[in-house]
C-alpha positions, 0 to 999 in steps of 0.5 A, a space after each residue: 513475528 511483529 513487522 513493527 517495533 514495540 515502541 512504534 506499537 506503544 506510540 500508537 498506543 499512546 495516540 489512541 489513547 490520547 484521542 479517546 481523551 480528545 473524543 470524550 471531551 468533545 462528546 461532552 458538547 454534544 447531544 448523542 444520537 444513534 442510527 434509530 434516532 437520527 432514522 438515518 437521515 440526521 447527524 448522529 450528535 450535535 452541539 447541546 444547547 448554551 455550549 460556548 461555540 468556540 468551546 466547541 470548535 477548540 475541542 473539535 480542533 483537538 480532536 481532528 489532530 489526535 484523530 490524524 495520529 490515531 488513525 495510522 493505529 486503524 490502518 496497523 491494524 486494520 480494525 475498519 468497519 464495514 458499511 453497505 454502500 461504503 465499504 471500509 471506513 475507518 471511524 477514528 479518521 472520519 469522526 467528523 461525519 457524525 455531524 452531517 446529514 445521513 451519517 453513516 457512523 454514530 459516536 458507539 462506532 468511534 468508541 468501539 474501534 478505538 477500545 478494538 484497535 487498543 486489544 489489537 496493538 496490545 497483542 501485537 506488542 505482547 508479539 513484537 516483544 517475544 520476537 525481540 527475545 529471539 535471534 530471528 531478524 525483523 521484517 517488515 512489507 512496508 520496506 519493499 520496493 515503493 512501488 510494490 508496497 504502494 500497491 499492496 498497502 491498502 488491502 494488506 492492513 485490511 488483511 486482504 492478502 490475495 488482493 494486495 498481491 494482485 494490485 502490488 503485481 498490476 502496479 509495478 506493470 502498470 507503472 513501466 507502461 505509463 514510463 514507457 508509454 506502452 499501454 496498448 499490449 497485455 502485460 505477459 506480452 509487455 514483459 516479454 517484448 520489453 525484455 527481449 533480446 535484439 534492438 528496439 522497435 518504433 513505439 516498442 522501448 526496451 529495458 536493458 540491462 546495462 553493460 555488455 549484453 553476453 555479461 554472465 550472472 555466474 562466472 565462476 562456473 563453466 560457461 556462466 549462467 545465461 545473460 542477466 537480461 535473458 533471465 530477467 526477462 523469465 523472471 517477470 514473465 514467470 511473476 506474472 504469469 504464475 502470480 498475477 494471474 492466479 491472484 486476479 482470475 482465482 479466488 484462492 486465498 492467500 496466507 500472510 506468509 504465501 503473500 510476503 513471499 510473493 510481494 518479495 519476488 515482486 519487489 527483487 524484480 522491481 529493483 532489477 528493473 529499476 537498474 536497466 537502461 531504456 532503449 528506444 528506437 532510434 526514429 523515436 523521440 523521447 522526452 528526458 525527464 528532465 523535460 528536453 527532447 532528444 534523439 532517443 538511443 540507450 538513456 540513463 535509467 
């Protein structure tokens, strides 16, 4: 199924195409070069002779703003290429190296990433149009928490998926240390720590959930489910430890599905958290967010 609607898909279509207009019209002011003529030290095109300077900069204009559209196709559908010393480079976006020294792509780069990207959005159409034949509903990563998919996005278009996983994990911790200036402990002892029971040390601030602390998750049941806090606090610790782990201290690759699945436990917790309270010690000084000081006690999320 396509995380994308067909008439996003044809949009971007329409963008490529619009930028290989763009493209050959400014390669019509330009001398082409190649990596074995430039000896990958000169640009790989530059401006012919006796051609109108603001021709030149009208066409370059144009070709920069289809290029700004045409590059989220790049990114759909992570057709980058890959140079040594560079990693991946997305042609489309960086055009404009082809005119400085030592360029590290020439004008056939451009072209074939553009004709590459075209096949894959034609495919992925052809997909999103079968799958809007069925009943199943629609599912897209980018609609995951922000801080989950942030972290995710950059190695999810390139298909890393294992990777993206990884970085989507670190991220959401990362950014609840930063918010809670707790920096100096491992990330299985933060969760554990951050989420246990009992009152907030000096230094050590605690995410609560809110209301009353014997609040069941279940209470139709006899004796309801443990707290939602307890169960909270095993819900991250069993993510990190069972997710985050393995993804950055293996090298087992991830399938598509197996890396949506854990990206969504990573942003169900992400939204749990965001609905906690943060509780300091009460000899501790938080500054509120909107930037006075006050005695810190059980704040607003």
């Amino acid at each position: 199924m396509s995380e994308y609607s067909v008439d996003y898909l044809n949009r971007l279509l329409e963008a490529v195409n619009r930028f290989e207009k763009a493209f050959d019209e400014w390669m019509d002011t330009q001398v082409e070069g190649n990596h074995m003529s430039s000896r990958g030290l000169l640009p790989t095109v530059w401006a012919k002779d006796g051609v109108d300077p603001n021709l030149v900069r009208l066409r370059e204009l144009d070709l920069a703003e289809a290029a700004g559209i045409a590059s989220r196709a790049v990114a759909v559908t992570g057709a980058y290429i890959f140079i040594a010393g560079l990693g991946a480079i997305d042609p489309v976006a960086n055009w404009s190296f082809m005119s400085s020294p030592k360029a590290p792509i020439a004008p056939r780069d451009v072209r074939m990433t553009a004709a590459n990207v075209r096949g894959r959005l034609n495919a992925m159409i052809t997909d999103a149009d079968a799958a809007s034949d069925s009943d199943l509903p629609t599912f897209a990563p980018a609609q995951f928490h922000p801080v989950v998919w942030t972290g995710a996005a950059t190695q999810w278009t390139t298909h890393q998926f294992r990777v993206a996983v990884r970085e989507a994990a670190e991220g959401l911790t990362v950014h609840w240390k930063e918010k809670l200036g707790r920096n100096n402990v491992d990330d299985t002892v933060f969760w554990q720590q951050t989420l246990s029971p009992g009152d907030p040390k000096p230094g050590a601030a605690k995410l609560v959930w809110p209301g009353d602390r014997d609040d069941k998750t279940t209470k139709s049941m006899r004796g309801g489910l443990e707290p939602l806090g307890k169960a909270l606090n095993a819900l991250a610790t069993g993510l990190n430890l069972t997710v985050r782990n393995v993804t950055t201290h293996t090298r087992i690759e991830l399938s598509e599905q197996e890396a949506m699945e854990r990206l969504a436990a990573y942003s169900y917790l992400a939204r749990l958290l965001d609905q906690c309270e943060v509780q300091r010690a009460d000899a501790d000084q938080a500054v509120v967010e909107d930037g006075s000081t006050a005695t810190a006690g059980r704040q607003d999320r």
